[in-house]
DSSP file (Angstrom, degrees, kcal/mol; ACC not computed):
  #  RESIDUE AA STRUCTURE BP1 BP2  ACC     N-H-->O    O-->H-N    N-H-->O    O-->H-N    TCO  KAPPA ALPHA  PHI   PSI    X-CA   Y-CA   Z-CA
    1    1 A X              0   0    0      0, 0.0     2,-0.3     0, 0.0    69,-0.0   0.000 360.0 360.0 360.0 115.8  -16.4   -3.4 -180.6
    2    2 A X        -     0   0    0     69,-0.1    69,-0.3     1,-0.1     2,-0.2  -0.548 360.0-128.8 -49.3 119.8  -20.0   -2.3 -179.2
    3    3 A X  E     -a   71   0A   0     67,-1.9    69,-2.6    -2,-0.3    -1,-0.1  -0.385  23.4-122.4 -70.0 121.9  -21.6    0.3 -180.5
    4    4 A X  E     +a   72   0A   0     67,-0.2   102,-0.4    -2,-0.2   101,-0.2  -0.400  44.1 156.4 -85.9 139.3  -22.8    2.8 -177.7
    5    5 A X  E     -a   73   0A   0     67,-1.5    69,-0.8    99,-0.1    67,-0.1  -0.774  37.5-118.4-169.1 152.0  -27.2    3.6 -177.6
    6    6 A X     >  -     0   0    0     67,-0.2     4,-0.9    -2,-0.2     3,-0.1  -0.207  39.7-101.6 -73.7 156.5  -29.7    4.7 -175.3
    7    7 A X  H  > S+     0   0    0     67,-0.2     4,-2.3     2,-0.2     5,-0.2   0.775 120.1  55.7 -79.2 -13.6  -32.4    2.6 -174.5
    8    8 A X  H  > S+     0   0    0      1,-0.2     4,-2.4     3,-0.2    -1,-0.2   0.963 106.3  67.2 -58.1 -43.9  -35.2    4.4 -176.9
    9    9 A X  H  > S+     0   0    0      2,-0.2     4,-0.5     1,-0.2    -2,-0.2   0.771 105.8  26.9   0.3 -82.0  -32.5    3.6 -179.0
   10   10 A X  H  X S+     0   0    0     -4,-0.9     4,-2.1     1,-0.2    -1,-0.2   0.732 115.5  64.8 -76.7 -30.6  -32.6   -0.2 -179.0
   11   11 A X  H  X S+     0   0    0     -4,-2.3     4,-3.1     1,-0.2    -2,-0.2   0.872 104.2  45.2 -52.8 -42.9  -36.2   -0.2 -178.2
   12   12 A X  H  X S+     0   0    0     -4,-2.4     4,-0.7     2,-0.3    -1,-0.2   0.781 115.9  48.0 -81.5 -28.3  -36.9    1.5 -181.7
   13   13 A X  H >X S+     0   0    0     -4,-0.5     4,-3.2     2,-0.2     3,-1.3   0.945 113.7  44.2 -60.6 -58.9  -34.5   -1.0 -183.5
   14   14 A X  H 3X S+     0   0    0     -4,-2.1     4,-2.2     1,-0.3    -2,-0.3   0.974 111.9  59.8 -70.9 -69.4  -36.1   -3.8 -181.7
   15   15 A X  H 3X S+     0   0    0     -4,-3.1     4,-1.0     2,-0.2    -1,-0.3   0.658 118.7  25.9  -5.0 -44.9  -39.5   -1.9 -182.8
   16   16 A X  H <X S+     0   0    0     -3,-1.3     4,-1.5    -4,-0.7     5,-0.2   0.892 115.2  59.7-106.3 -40.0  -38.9   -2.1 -186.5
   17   17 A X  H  X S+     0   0    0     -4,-3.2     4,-1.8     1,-0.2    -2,-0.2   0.859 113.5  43.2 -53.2 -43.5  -36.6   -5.2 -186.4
   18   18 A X  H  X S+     0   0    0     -4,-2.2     4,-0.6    -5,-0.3     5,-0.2   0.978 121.1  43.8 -77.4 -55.7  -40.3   -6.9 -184.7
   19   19 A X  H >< S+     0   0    0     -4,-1.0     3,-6.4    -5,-0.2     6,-0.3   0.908 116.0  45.3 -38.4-100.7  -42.5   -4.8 -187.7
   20   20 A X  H 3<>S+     0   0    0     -4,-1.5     5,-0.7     1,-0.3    -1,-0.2   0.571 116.5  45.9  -5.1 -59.8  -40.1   -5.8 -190.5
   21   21 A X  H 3<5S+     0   0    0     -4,-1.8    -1,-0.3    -5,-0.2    -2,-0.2   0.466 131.1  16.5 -55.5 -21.6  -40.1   -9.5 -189.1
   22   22 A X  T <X5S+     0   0    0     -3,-6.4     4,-0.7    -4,-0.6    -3,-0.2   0.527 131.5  37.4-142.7 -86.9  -44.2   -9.9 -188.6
   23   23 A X  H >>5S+     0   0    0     -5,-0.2     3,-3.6     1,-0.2     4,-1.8   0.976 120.1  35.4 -54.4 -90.3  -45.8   -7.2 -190.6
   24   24 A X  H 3>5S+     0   0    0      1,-0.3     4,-3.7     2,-0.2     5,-0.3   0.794 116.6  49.7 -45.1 -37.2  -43.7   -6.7 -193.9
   25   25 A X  H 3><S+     0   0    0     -5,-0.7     4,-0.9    -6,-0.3    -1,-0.3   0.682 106.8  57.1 -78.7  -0.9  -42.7  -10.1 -194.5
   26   26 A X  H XX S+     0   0    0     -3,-3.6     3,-2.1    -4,-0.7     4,-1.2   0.964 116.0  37.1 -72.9 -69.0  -46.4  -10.9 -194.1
   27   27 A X  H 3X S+     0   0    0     -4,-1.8     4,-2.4     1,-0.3    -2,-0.2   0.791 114.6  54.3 -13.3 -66.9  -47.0   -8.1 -197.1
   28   28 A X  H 3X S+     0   0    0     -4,-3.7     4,-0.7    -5,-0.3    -1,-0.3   0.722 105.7  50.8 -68.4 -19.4  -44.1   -9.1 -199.0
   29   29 A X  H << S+     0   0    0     -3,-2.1    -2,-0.2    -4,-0.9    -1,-0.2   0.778 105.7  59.0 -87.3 -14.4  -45.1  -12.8 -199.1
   30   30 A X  H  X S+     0   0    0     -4,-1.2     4,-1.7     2,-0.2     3,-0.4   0.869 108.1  44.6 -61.6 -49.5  -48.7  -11.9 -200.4
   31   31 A X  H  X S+     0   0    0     -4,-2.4     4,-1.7     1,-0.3    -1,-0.2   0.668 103.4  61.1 -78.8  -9.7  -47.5  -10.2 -203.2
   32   32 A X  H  < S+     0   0    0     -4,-0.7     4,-0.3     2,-0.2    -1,-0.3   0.090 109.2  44.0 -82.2   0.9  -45.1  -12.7 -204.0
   33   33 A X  H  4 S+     0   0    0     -3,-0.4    -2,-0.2     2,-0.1    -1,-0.1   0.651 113.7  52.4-105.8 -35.1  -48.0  -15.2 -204.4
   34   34 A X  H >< S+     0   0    0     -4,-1.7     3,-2.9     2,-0.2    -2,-0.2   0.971 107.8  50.6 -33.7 -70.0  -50.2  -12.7 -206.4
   35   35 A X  G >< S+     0   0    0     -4,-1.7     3,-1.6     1,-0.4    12,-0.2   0.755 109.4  51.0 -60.8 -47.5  -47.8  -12.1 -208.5
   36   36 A X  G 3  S+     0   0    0     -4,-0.3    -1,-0.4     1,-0.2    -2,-0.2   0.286 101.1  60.3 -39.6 -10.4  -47.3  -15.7 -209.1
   37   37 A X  G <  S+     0   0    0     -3,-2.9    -1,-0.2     1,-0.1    -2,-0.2   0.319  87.4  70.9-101.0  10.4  -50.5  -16.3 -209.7
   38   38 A X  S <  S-     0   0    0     -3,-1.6     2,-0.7     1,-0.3    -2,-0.1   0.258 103.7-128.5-105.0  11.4  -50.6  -13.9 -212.7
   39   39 A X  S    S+     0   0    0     -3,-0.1    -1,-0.3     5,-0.0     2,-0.1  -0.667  76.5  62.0 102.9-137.7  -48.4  -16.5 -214.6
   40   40 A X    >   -     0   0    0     -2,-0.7     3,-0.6     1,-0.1    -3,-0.1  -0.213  55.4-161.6 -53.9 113.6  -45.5  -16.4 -216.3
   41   41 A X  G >  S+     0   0    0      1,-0.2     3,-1.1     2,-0.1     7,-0.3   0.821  79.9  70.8 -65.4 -30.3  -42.6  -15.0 -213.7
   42   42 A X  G 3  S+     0   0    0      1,-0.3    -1,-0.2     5,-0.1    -2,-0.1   0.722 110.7  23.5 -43.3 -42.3  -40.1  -13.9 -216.6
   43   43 A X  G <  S+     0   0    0     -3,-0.6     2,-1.1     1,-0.0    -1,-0.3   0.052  92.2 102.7-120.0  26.2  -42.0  -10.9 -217.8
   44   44 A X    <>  -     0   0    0     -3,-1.1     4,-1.9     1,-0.2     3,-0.5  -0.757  47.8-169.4-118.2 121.7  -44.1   -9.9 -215.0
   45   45 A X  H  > S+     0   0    0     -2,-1.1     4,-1.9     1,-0.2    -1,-0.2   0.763  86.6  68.8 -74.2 -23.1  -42.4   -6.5 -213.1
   46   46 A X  H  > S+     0   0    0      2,-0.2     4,-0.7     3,-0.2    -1,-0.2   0.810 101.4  40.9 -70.0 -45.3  -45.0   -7.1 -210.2
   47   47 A X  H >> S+     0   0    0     -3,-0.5     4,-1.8   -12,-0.2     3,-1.0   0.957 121.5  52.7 -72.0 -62.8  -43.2  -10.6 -209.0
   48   48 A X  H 3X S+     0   0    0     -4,-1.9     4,-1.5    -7,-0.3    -2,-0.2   0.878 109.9  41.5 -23.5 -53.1  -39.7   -8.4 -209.7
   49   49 A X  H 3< S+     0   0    0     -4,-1.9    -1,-0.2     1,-0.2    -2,-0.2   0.627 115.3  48.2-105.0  12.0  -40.3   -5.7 -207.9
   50   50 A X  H <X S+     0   0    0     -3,-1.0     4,-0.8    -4,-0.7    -2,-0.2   0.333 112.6  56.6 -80.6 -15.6  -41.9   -7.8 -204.7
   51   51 A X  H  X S+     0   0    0     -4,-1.8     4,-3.5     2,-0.2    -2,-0.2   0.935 109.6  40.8 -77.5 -34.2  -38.9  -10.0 -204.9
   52   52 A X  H  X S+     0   0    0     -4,-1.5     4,-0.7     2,-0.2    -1,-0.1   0.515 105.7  63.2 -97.9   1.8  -36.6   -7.3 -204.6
   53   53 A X  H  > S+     0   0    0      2,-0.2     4,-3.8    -4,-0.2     5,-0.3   0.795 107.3  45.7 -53.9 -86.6  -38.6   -5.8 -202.2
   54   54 A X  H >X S+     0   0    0     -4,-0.8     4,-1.8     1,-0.3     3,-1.0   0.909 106.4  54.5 -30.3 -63.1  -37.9   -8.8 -200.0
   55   55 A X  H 3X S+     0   0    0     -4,-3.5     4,-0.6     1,-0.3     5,-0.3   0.844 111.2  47.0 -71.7 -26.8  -34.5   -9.1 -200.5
   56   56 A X  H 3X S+     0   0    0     -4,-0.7     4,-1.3     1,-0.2    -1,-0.3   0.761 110.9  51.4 -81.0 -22.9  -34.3   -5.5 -199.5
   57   57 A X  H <X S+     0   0    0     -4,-3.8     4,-2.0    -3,-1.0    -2,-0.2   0.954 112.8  48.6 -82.5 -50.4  -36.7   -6.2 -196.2
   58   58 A X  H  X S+     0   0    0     -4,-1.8     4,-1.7    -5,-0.3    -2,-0.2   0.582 104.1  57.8 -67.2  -9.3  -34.3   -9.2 -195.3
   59   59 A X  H  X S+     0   0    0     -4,-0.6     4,-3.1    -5,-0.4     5,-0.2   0.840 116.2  40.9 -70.0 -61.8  -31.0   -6.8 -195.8
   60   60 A X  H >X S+     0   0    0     -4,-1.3     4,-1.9    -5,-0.3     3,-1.7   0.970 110.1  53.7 -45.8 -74.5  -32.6   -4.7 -193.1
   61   61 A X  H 3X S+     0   0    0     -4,-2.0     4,-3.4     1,-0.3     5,-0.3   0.812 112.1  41.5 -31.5 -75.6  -33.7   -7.4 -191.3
   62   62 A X  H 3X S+     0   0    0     -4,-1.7     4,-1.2     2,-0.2    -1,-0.3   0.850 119.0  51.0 -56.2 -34.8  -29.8   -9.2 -191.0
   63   63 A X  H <X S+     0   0    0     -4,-3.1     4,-3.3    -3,-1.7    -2,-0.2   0.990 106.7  51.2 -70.3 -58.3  -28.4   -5.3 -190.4
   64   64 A X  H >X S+     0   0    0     -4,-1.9     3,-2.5     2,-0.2     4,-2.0   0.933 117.1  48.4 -28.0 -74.7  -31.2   -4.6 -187.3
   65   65 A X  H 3X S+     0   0    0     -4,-3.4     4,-3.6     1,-0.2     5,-0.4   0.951 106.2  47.4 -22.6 -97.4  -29.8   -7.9 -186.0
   66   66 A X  H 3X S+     0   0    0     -4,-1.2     4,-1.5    -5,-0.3    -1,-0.2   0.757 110.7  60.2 -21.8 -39.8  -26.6   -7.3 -186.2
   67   67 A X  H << S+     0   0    0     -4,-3.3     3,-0.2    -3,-2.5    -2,-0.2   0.998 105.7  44.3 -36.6 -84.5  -27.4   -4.0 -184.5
   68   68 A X  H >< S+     0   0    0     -4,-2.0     3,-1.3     1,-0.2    -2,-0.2   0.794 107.2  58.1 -52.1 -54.6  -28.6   -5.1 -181.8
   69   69 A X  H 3< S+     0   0    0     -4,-3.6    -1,-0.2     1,-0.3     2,-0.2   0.962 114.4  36.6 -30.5 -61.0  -26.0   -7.8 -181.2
   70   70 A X  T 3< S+     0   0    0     -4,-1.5   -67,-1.9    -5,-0.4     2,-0.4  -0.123  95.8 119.4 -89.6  45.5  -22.9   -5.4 -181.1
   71   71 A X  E <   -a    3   0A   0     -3,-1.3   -67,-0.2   -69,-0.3     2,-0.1  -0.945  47.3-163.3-120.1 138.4  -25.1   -2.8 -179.3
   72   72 A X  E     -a    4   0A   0    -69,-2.6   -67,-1.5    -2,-0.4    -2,-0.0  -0.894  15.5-140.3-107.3  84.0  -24.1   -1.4 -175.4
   73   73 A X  E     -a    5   0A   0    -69,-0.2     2,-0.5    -2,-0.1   -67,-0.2  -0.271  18.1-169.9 -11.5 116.3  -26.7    0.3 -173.4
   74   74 A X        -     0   0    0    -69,-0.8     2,-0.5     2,-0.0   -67,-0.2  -0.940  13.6-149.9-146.9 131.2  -25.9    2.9 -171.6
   75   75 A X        -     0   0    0     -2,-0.5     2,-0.3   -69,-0.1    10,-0.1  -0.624  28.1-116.9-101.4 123.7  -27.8    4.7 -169.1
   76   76 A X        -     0   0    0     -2,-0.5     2,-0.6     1,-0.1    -1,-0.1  -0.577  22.0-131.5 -72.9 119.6  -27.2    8.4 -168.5
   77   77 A X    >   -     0   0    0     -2,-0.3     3,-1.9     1,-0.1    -1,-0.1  -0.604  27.5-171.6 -63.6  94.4  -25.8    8.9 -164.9
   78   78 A X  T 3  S+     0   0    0     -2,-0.6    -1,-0.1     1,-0.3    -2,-0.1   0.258  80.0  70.8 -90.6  26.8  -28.5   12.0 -164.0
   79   79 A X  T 3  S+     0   0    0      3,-0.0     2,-0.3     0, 0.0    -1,-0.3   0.481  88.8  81.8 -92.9  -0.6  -26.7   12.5 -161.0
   80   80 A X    <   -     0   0    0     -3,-1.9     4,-0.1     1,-0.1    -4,-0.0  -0.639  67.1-147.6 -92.9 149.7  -23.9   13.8 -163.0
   81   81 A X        +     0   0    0     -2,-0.3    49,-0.4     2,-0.1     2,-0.3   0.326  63.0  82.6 -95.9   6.8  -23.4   17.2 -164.4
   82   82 A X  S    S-     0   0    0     47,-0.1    47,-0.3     1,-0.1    45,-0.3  -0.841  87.8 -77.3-134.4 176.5  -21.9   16.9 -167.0
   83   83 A X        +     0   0    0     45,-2.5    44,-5.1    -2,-0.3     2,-0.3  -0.120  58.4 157.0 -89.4 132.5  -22.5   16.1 -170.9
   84   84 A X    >   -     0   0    0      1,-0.2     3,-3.5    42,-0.2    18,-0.3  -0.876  57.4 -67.2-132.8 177.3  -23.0   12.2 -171.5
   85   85 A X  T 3  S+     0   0    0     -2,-0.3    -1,-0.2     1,-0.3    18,-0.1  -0.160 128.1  26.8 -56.1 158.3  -24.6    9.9 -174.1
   86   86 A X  T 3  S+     0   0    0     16,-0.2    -1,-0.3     1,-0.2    17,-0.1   0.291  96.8 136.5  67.6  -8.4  -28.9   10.7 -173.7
   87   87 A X    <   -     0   0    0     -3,-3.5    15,-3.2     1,-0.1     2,-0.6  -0.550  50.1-149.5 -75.6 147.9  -27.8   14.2 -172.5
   88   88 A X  E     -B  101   0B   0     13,-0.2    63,-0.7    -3,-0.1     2,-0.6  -0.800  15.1-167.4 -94.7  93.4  -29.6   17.0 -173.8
   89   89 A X  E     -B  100   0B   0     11,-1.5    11,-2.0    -2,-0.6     2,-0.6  -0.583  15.5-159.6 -74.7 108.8  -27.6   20.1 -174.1
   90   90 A X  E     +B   99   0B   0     -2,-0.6    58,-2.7     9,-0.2    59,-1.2  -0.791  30.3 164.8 -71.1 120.6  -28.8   24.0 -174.7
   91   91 A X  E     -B   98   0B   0      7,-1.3     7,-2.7    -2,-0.6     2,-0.3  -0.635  28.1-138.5-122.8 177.0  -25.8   25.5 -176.0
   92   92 A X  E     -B   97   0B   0      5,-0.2    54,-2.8    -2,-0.2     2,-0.4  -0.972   9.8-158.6-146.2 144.2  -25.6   29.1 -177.8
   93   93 A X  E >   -B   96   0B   0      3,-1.1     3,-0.8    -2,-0.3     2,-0.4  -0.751  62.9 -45.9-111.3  64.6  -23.5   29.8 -180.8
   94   94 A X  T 3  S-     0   0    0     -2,-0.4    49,-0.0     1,-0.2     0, 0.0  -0.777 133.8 -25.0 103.9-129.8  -22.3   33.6 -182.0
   95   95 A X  T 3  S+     0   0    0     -2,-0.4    -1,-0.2    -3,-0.1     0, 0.0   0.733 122.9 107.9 -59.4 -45.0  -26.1   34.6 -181.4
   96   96 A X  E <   -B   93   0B   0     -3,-0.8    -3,-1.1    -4,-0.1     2,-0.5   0.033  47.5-166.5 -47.5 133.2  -27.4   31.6 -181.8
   97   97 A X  E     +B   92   0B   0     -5,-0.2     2,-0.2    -4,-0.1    -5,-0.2  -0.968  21.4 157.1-139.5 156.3  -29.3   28.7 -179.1
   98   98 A X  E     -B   91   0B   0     -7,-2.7    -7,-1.3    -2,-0.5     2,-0.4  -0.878  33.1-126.3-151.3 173.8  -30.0   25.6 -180.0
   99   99 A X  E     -B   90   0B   0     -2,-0.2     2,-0.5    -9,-0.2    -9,-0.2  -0.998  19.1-172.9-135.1 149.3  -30.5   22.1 -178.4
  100  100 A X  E     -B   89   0B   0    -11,-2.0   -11,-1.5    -2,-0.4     2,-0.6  -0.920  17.6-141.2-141.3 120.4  -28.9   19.1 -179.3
  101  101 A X  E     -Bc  88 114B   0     12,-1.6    14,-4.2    -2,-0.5   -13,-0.2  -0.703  19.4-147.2 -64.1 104.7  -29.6   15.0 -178.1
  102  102 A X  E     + c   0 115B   0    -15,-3.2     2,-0.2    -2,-0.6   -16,-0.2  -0.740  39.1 152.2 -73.7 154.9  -26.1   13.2 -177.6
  103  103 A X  E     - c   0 116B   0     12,-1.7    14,-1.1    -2,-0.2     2,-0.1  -0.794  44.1 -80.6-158.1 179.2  -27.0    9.6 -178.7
  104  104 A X    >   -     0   0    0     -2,-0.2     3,-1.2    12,-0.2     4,-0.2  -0.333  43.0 -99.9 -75.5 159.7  -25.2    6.9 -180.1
  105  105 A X  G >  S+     0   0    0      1,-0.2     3,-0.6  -101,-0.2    11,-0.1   0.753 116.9  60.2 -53.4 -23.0  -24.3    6.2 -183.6
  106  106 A X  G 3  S+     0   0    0   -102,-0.4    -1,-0.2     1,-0.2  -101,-0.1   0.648 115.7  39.0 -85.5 -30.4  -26.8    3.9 -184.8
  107  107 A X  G <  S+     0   0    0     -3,-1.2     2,-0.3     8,-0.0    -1,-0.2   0.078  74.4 139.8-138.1  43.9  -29.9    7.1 -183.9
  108  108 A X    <   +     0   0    0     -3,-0.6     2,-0.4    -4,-0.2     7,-0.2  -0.635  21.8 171.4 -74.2 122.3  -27.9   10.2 -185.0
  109  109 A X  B   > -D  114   0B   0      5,-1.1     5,-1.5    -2,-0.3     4,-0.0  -0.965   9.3-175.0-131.4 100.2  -30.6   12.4 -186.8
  110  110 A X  T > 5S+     0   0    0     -2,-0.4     3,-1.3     3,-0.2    -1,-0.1   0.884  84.7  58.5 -63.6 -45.6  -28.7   15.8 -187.5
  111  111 A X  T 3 5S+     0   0    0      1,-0.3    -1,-0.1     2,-0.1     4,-0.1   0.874 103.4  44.9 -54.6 -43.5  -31.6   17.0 -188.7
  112  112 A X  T 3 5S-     0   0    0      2,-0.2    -1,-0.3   -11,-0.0    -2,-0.2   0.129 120.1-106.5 -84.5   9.3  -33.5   16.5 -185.6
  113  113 A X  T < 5S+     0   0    0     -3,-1.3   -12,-1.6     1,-0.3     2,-0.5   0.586  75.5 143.2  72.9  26.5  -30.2   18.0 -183.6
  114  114 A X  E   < -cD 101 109B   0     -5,-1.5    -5,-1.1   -14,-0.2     2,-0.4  -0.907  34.1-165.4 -68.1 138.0  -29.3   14.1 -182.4
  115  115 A X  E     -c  102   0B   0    -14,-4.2   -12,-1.7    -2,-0.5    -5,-0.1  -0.927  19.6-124.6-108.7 127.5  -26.1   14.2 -182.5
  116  116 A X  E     -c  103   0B   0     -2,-0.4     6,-0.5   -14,-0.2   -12,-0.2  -0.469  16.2-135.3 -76.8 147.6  -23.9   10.9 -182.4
  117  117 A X  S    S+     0   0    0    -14,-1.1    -1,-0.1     5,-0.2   -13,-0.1   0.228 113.9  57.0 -74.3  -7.3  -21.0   11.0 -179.3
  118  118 A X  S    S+     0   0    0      4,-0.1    -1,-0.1     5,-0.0     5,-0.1   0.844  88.3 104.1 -94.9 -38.7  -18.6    9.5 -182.3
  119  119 A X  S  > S-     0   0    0      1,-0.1     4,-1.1     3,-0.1     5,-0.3   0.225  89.1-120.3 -26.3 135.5  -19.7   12.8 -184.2
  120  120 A X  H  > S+     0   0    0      1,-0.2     4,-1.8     2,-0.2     5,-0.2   0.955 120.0  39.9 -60.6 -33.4  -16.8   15.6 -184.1
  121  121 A X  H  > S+     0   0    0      2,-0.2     4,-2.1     3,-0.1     5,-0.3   0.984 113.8  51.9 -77.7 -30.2  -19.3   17.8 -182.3
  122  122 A X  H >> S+     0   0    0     -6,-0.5     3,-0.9     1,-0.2     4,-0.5   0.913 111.4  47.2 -45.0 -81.1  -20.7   14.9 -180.0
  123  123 A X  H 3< S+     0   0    0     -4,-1.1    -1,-0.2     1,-0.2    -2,-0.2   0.634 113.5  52.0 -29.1 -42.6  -16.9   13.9 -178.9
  124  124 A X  H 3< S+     0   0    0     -4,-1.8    -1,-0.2    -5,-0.3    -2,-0.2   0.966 113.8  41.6 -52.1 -66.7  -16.4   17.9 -178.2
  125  125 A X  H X< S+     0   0    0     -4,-2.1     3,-0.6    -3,-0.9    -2,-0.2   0.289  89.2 106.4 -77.6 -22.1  -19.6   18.1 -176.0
  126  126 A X  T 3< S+     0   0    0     -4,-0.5   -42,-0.2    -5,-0.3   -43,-0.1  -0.597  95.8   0.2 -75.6 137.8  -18.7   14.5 -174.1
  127  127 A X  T 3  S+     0   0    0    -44,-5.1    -1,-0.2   -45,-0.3     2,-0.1   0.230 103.4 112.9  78.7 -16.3  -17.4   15.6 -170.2
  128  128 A X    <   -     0   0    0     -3,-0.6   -45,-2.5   -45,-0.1     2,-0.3  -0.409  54.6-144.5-101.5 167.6  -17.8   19.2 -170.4
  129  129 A X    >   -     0   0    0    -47,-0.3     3,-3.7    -2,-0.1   -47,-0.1  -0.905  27.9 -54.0-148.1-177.7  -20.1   20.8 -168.6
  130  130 A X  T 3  S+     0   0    0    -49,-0.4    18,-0.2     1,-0.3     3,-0.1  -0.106 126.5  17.0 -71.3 137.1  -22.8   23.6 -168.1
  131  131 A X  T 3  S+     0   0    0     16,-3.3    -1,-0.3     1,-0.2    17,-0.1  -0.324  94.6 132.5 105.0 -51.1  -20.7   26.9 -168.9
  132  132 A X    <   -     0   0    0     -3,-3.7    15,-1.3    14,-0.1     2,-0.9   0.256  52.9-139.1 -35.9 130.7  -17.9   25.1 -170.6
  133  133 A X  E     -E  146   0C   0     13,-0.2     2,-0.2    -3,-0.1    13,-0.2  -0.805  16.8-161.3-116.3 127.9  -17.0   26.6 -173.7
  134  134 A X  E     -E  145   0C   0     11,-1.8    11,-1.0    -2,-0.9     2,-0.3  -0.617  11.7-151.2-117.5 152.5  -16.2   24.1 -176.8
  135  135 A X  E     -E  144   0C   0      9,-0.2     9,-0.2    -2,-0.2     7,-0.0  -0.626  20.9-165.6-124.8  51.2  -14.4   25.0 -179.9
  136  136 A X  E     -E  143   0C   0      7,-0.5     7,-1.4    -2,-0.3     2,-0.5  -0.165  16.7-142.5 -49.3 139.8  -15.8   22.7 -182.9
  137  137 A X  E     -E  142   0C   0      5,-0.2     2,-0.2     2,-0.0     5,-0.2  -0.949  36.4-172.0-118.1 106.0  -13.9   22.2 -186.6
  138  138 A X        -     0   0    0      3,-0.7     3,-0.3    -2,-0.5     4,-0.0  -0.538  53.6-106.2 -96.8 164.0  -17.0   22.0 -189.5
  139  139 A X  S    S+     0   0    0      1,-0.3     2,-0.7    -2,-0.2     3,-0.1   0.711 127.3  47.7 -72.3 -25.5  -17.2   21.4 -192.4
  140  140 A X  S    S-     0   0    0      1,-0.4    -1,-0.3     0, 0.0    -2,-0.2  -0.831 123.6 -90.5-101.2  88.2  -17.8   25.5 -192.6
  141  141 A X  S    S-     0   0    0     -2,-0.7    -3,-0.7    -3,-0.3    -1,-0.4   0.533  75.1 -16.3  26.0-173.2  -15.0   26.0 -190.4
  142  142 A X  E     -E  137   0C   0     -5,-0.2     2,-0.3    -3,-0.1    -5,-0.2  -0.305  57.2-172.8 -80.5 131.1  -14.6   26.3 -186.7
  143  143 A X  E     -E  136   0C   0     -7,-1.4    -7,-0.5    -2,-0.1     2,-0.3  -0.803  12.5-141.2-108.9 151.4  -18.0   27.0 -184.5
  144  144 A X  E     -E  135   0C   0     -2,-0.3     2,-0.3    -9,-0.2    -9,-0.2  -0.657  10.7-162.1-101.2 171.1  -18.1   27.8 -180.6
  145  145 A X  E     -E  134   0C   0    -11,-1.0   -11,-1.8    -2,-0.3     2,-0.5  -0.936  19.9-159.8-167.0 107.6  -20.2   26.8 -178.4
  146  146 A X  E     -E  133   0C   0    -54,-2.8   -13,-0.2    -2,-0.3   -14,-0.1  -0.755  27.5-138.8-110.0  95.4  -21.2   28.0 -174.8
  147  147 A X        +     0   0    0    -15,-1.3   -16,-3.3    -2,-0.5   -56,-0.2  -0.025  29.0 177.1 -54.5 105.8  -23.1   24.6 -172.9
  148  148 A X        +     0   0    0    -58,-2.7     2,-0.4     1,-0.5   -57,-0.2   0.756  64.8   8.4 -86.4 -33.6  -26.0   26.9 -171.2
  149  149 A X        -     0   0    0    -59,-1.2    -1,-0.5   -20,-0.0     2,-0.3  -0.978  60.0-155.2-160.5 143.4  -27.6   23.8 -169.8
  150  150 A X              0   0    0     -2,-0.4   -61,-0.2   -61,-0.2   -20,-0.1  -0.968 360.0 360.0-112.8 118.0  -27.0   19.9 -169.4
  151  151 A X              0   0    0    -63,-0.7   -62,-0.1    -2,-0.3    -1,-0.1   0.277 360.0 360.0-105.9 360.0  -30.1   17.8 -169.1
């Protein structure tokens, strides 16, 4: 099944997947020759910890891929009002306002209020529209929500 993302999204995958590919293995192969060149591979932590370095840059590397494969674009209809993936919603909560990016799973940042659309509040917030008032179940119990604005 494809995995739903905006196109900043894929660009920034495709961004690091291009780094990761060009830049870091460049890095990682440097020190892996250094490090070989200091002698004996057995005892030397420098060749260890650039190998494993690698294998962790190539981990990435096969996931990014993989991303990208099972990845659907999907372009936010701005003639529509109401909340879809890329929308930015101001909502308010008891007292509280806040703004939140729906996005896809793969460039959910909570911290940075993107919210994934698989997300319980993302899935809440899919369809509804400016006014709508949404009923959420957290992990600290149930929040409301009144959608002040869809952009």
């Amino acid at each position: 099944m494809k995995k739903l993302i905006t196109e900043k999204g894929l660009e920034k995958i495709k961004q690091e997947l291009g780094d990761r590919k060009t830049r870091l293995r460049k890095e990682i192969a440097e020190a892996i020759k250094e490090a070989k060149e200091q002698g004996d591979l057995s005892e030397n932590a420098e060749y260890s910890e650039a190998k494993r370095q690698q294998n962790e840059n190539e981990s990435r590397i096969a996931k990014l891929e993989e991303m990208i494969k099972n990845s659907q674009v999907v372009k936010r209809d701005k003639s529509a009002n109401s909340v879809q993936l890329d929308s930015i919603i101001k909502v308010k909560s008891g007292r509280n306002k806040m703004e939140f990016h729906i996005v896809g799973s793969s460039e959910a940042d909570p911290i940075n209020f993107k919210i994934s659309n698989e997300s319980p509040i993302g899935r809440a917030f899919i369809g509804k529209s400016k006014g709508d008032k949404v009923e959420v179940e957290t992990p600290r119990g149930k929040v409301k929500y009144e959608i002040l604005e869809v952009i």
